[in-house]
Residue frames relative to the residue before (quaternion, step in Angstrom):
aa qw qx qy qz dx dy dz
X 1.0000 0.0000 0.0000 0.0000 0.00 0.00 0.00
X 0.8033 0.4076 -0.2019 0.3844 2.92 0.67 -0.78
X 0.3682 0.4189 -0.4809 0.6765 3.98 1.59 0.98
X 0.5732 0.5315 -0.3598 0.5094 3.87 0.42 -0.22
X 0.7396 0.2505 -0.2417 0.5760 3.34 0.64 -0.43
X 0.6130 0.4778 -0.4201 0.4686 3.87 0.34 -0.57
X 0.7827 0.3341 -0.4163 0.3200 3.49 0.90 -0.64
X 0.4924 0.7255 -0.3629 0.3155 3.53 1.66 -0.71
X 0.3563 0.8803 -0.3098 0.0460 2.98 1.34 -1.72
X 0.8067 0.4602 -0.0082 0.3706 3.14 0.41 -2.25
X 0.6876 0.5762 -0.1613 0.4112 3.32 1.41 -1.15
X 0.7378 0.4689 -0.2045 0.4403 2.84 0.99 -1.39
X 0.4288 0.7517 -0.3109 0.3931 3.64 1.55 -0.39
X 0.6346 0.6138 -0.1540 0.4437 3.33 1.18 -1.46
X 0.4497 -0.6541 0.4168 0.4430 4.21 -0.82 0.33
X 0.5521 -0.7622 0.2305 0.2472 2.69 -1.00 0.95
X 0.4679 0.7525 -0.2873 0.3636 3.37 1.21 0.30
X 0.5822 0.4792 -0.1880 0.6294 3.13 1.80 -0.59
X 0.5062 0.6321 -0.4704 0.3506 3.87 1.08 0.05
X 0.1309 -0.8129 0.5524 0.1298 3.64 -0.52 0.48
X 0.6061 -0.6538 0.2995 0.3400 3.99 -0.19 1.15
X 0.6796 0.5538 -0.0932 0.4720 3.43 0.97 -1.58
X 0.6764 0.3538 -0.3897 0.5152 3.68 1.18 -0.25
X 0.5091 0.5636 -0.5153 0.3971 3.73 0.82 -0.47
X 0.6796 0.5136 -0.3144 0.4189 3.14 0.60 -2.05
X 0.6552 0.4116 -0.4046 0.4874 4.18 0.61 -0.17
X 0.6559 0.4479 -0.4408 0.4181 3.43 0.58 -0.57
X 0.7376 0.4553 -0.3987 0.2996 3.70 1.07 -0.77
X 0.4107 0.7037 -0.3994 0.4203 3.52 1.74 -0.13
X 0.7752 0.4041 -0.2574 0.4117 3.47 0.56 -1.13
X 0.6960 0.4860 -0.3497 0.3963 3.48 0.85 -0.11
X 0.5766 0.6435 -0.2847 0.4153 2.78 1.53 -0.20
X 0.5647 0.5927 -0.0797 0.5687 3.12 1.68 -1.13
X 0.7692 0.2433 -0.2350 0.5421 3.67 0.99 -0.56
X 0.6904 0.4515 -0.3762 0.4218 3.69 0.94 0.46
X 0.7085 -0.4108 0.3620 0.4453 3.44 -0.87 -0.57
X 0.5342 0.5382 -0.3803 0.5294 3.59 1.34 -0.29
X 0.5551 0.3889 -0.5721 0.4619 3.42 0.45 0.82
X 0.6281 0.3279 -0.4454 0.5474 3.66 0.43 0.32
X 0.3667 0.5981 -0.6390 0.3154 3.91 0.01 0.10
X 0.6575 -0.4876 0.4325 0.3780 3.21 -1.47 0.03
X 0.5769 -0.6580 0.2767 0.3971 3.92 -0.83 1.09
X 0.8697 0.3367 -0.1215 0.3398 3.26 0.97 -0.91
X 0.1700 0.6422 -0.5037 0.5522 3.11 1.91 1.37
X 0.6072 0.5526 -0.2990 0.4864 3.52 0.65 -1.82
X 0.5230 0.7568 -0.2150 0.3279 3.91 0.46 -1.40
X 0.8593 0.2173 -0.0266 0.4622 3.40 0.72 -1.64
X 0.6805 0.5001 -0.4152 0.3382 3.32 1.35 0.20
X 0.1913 -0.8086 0.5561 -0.0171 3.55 -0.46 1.15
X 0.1768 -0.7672 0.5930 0.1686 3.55 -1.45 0.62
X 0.1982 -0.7575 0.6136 0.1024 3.68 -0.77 1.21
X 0.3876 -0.5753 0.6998 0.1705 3.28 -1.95 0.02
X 0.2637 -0.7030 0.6305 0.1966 3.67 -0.36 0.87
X 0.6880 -0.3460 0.4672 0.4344 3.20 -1.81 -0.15
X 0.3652 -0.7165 0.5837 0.1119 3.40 -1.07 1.11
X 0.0164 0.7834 -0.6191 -0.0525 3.72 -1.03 0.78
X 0.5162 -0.6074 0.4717 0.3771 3.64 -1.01 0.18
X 0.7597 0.2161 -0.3939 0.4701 2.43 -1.44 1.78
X 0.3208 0.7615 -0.3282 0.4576 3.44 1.50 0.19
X 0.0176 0.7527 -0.6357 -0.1703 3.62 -0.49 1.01
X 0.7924 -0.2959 0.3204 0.4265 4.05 -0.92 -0.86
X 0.7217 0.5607 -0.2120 0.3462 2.90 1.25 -0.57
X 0.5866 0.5223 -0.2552 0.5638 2.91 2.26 -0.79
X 0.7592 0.4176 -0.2201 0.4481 3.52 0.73 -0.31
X 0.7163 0.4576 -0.2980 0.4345 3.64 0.63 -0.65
X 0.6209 -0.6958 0.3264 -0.1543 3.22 -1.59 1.48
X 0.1480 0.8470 -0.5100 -0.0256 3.81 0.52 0.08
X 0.3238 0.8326 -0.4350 -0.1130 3.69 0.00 1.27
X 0.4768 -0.6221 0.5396 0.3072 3.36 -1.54 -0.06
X 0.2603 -0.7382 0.6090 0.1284 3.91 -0.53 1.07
X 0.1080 0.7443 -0.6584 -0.0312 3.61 -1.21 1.31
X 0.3299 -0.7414 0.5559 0.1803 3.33 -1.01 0.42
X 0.5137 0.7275 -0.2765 0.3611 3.51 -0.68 -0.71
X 0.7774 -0.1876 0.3834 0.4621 3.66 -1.78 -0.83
X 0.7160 0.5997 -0.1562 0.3213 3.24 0.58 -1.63
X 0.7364 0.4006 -0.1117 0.5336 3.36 1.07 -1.06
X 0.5380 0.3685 -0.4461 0.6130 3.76 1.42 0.08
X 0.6646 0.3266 -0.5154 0.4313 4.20 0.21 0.06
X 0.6047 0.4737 -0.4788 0.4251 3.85 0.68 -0.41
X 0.5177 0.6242 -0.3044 0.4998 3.53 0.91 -0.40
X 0.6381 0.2804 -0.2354 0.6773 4.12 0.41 -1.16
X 0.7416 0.5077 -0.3612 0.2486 3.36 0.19 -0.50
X 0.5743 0.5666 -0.2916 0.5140 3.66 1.24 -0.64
X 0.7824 0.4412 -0.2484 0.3627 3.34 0.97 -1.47
């Protein structure tokens, strides 16, 4: 996690309007690739995903940008009742 962040760092610093969805999603590829989470299990790797939130002015990267985990299953119908 913490090469994930050293590389995000710089980007996410920047307004967020100028962030572009497809470079995070690369930055999260390469940390992945330079840590040990390239041996995890493929379809751990699979469910993590990087979103852009609704952008507002004055918004840097940090206010908008996402780190998720996809569950399926039981688990993902209480996080579900739960939000609502």
């Amino acid at each position: 996690m913490e090469k994930y962040i050293f590389l995000f760092r710089q980007h996410l610093a920047k307004k967020a309007d100028t962030l572009f969805l497809h470079n995070l999603t690369g930055i999260l590829e390469t940390a992945i690739r330079a840590t040990t989470a390239q041996f995890d299990d493929a379809d751990i790797l699979a469910r993590l995903d990087v979103r852009l939130l609704e952008v507002s002015p004055g918004d840097t990267g940090w206010d908008v940008f996402s780190l998720d985990y996809h569950v399926d299953g039981p688990i993902r119908t209480v996080r579900i009742c739960f939000m609502t």
